[in-house]
N, C-alpha and C positions, 0 to 999 in steps of 0.2 A: 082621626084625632088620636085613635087607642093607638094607634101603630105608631104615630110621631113619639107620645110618652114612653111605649116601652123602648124605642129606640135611642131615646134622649138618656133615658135611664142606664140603657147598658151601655151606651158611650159615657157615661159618665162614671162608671162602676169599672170598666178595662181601659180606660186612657191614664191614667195614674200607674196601672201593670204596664202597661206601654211605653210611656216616656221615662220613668227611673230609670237612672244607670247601674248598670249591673257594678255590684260591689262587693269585694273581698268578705270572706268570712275572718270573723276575727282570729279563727286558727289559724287559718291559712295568713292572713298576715303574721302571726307570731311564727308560721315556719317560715318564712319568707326572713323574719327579722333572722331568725336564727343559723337559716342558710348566709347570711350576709355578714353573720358573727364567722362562721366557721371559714368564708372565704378570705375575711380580713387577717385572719388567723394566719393562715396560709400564706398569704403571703407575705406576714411582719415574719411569718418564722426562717422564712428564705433569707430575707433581708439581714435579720439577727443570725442567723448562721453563714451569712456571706460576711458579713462584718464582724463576728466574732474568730475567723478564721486570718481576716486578712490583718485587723487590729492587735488581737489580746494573745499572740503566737499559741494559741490552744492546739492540740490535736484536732485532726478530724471528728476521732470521735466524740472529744466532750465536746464539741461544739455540736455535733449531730443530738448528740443526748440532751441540751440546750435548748434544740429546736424542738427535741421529741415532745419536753416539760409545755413547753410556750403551744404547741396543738393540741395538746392534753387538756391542757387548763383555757384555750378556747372552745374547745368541743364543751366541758364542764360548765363554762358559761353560755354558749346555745342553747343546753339543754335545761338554766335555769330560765332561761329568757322564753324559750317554747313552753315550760309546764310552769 
């Protein structure tokens, strides 16, 4: 009977550590958010310099400097969204 109880006892004490799903720390979701800033980034900045090139007859380079501004100021918002 003592051996049924403690055995009851520590299945009941390690099944709960057992069946949870492992789950994100909250940092690592906020790098996560912020790696997904910084790739959205990237790629509106391609799109806005393939469109300011082809639309607004800019130079290469303001339009590169364009794009420089707009990955600037999403990395600037990754890094309010991570800290």
């Amino acid at each position: 009977m003592k051996k049924l109880i403690i055995s009851l006892v520590t299945a009941a004490l390690l099944l709960p550590a057992l069946t949870l799903p492992a789950q994100a720390t909250y940092r690592s979701d906020k790098r996560q958010d912020a790696r997904d800033i910084r790739q959205d980034t990237r790629t509106q900045g391609r799109e806005d310099k393939r469109e300011c090139y082809e639309h607004d007859n800019k130079s290469n380079a303001s339009c590169r400097h364009d794009k420089r501004e707009n990955r600037r100021d999403g990395r600037q918002n990754a890094r309010d969204e991570k800290w």
